[in-house]
C-alpha positions as CSV (number, residue, x, y, z in Angstrom):
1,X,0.0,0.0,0.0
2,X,1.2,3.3,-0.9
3,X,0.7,6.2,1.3
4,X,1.9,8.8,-0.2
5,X,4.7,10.1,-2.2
6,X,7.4,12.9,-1.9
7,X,10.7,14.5,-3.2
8,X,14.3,14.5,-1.5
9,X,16.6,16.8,-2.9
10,X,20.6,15.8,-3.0
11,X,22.8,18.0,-5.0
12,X,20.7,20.0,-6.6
13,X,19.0,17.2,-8.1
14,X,14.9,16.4,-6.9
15,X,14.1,12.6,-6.9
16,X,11.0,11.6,-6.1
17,X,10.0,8.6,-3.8
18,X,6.8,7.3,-2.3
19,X,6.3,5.9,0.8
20,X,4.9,1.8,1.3
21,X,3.8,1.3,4.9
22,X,3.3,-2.9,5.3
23,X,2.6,-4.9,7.9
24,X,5.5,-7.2,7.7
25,X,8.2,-4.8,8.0
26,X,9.9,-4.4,11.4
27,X,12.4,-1.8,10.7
28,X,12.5,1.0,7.9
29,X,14.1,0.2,4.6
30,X,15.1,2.3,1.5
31,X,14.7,0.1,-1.6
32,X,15.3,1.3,-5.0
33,X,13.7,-0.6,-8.5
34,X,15.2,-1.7,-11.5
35,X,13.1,1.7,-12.9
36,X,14.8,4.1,-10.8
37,X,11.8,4.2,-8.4
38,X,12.8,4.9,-4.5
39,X,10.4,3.2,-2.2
40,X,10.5,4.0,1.4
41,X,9.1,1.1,3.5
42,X,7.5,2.0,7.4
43,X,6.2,-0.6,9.7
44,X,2.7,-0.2,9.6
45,X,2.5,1.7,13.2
46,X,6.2,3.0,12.7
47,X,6.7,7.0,12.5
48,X,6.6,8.4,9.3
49,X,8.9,11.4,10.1
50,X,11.7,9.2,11.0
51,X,11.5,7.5,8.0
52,X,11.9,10.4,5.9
53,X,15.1,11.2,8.4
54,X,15.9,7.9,7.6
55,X,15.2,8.6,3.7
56,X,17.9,11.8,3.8
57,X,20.2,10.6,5.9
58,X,20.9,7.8,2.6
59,X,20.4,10.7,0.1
60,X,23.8,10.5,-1.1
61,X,23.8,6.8,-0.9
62,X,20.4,7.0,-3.4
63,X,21.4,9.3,-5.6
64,X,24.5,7.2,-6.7
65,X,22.8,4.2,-6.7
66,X,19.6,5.0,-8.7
67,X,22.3,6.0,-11.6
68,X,23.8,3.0,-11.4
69,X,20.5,1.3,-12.0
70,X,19.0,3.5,-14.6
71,X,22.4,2.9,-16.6
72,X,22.3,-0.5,-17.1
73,X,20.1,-1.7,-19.6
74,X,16.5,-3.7,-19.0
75,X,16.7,-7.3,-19.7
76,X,13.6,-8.5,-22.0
77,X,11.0,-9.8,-19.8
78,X,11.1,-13.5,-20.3
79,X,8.0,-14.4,-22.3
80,X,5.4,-17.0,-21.3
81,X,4.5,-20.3,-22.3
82,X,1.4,-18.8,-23.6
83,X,3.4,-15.6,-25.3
84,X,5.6,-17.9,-27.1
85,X,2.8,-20.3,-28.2
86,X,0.7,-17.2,-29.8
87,X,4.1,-16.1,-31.2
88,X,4.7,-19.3,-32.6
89,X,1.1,-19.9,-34.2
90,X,1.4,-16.1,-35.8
91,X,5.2,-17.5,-37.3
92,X,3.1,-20.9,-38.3
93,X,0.5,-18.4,-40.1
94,X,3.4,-16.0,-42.0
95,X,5.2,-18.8,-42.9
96,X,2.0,-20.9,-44.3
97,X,1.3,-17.7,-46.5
98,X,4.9,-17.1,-48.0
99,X,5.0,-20.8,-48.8
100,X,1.7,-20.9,-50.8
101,X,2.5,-17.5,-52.8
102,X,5.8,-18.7,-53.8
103,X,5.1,-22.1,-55.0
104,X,1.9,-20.8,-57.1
105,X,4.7,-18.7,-58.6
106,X,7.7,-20.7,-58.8
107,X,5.6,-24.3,-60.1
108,X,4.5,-22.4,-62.8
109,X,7.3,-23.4,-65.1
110,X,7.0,-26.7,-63.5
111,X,3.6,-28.0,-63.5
112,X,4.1,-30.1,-61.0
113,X,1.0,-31.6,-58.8
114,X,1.3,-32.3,-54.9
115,X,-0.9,-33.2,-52.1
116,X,-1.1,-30.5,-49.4
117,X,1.1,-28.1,-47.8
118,X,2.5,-28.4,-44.1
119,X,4.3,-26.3,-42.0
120,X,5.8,-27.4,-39.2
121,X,8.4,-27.4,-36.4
122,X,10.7,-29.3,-37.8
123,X,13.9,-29.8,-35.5
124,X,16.8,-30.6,-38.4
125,X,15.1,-30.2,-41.5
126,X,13.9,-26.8,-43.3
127,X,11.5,-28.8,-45.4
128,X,10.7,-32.2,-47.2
129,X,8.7,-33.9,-49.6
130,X,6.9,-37.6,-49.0
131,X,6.1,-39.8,-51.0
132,X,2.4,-38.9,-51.1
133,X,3.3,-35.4,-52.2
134,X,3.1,-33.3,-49.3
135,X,5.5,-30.3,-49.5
136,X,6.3,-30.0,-45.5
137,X,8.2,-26.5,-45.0
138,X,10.1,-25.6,-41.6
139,X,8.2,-22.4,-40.3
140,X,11.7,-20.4,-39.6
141,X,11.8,-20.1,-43.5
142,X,10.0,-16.9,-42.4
143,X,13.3,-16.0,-40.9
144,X,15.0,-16.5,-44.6
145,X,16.2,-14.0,-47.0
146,X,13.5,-13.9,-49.9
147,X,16.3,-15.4,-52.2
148,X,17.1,-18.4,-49.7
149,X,13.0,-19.0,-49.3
150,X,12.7,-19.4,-53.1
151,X,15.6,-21.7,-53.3
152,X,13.8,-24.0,-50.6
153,X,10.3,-24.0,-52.1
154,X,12.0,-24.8,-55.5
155,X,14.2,-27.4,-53.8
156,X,11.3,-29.0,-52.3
157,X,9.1,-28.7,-55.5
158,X,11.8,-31.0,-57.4
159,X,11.5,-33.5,-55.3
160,X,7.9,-34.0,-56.6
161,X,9.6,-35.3,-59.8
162,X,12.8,-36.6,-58.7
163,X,12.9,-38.2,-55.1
164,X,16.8,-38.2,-54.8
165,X,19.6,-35.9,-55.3
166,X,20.7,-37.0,-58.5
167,X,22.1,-35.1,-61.7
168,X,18.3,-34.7,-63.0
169,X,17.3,-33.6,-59.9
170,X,20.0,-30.8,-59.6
171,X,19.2,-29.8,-63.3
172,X,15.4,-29.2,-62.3
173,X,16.9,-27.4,-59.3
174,X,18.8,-25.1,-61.6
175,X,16.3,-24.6,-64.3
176,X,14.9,-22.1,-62.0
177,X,17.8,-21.2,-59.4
178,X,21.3,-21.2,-61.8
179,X,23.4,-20.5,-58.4
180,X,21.8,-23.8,-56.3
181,X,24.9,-24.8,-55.3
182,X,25.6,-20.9,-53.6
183,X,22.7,-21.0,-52.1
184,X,22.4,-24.9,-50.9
185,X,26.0,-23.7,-49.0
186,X,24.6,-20.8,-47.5
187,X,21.5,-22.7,-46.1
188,X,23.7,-25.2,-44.8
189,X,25.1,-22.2,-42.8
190,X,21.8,-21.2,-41.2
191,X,21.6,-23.1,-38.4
192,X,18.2,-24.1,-37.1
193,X,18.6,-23.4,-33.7
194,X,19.7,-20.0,-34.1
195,X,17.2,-18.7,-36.2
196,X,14.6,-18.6,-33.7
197,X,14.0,-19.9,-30.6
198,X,10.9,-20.5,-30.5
199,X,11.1,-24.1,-30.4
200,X,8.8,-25.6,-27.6
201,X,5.8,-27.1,-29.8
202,X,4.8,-28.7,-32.9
């Protein structure tokens, strides 16, 4: 509970505090928050007037210590289980979309039929084909420069036609992406578990 609130001047410089009186506290207490904010804490029947003695008697002790705290940066909150799931399902979403506009694009040449799309979490893989047709794409390909993405849809559509990484494969590969073998090494680079880490589901 906050009483009320005040200002202690030390060096010319005002800093405002307010004053917490609790029911657990035996003895007065000066804390100060990771936001700079000066709390002065009085046992619930404790005498407000000496704790603002007590307050200016650690004036000079509060003003060095409140910059201290304001000049180190805030660490990000750590997010939920519930932030990083709604995260994840909005990545799942981006991801589903970017897939479906570039393969209407880039099977065009191709004509190429397939099942369904997937997008998943996959933990090693940024994408695969099965046997039954189903282009399944890793959702980091969000993450993916636009040039990297195309490569991976186009790698993935190939596989429609040719299930193995053989010479005809690669030549379908390059019909559309000439510099597959640049950009197959740079994708090799992107590690998976760097690229996000939002990794707890699905």
């Amino acid at each position: 509970m906050i009483d009320e609130t005040g200002i202690i001047v030390v060096n010319e410089k005002q800093i405002p505090f307010c004053v917490r009186r609790s029911r657990r506290a035996r003895r007065i207490a000066v804390s100060i928050s990771r936001e700079g904010e000066v709390v002065l804490t009085v046992p619930w029947r404790g005498d407000e007037r000496a704790g603002r003695r007590f307050l200016q008697s650690k004036a000079t002790w509060i003003l060095k210590r409140r910059l201290e705290i304001l000049a180190k940066p805030l660490s990000a909150p750590t997010p939920s289980a519930k932030e990083i799931r709604a995260e994840y399902l909005r990545l799942r979403i981006g991801a589903r979309g970017l897939v479906e506009r570039r393969i209407a694009e880039l099977n065009a040449p191709y004509g190429f039929s397939f099942n369904c799309i997937s997008i998943r979490n996959q933990k090693t893989r940024w994408g695969s084909c099965s046997s039954r047709g189903t282009l399944s794409f890793n959702y980091r390909i969000v993450f993916l420069t636009p040039e990297l993405a195309d490569y991976l849809v186009v790698h993935e559509l190939c596989h429609l036609k040719e299930k193995n990484h053989g010479a005809r494969f690669w030549r379908l590969v390059g019909a559309s992406v000439p510099d597959y073998k640049e950009k197959r090494r740079t994708l090799r680079r992107w590690h998976l578990s760097s690229v996000s880490d939002t990794t707890s589901f699905v």
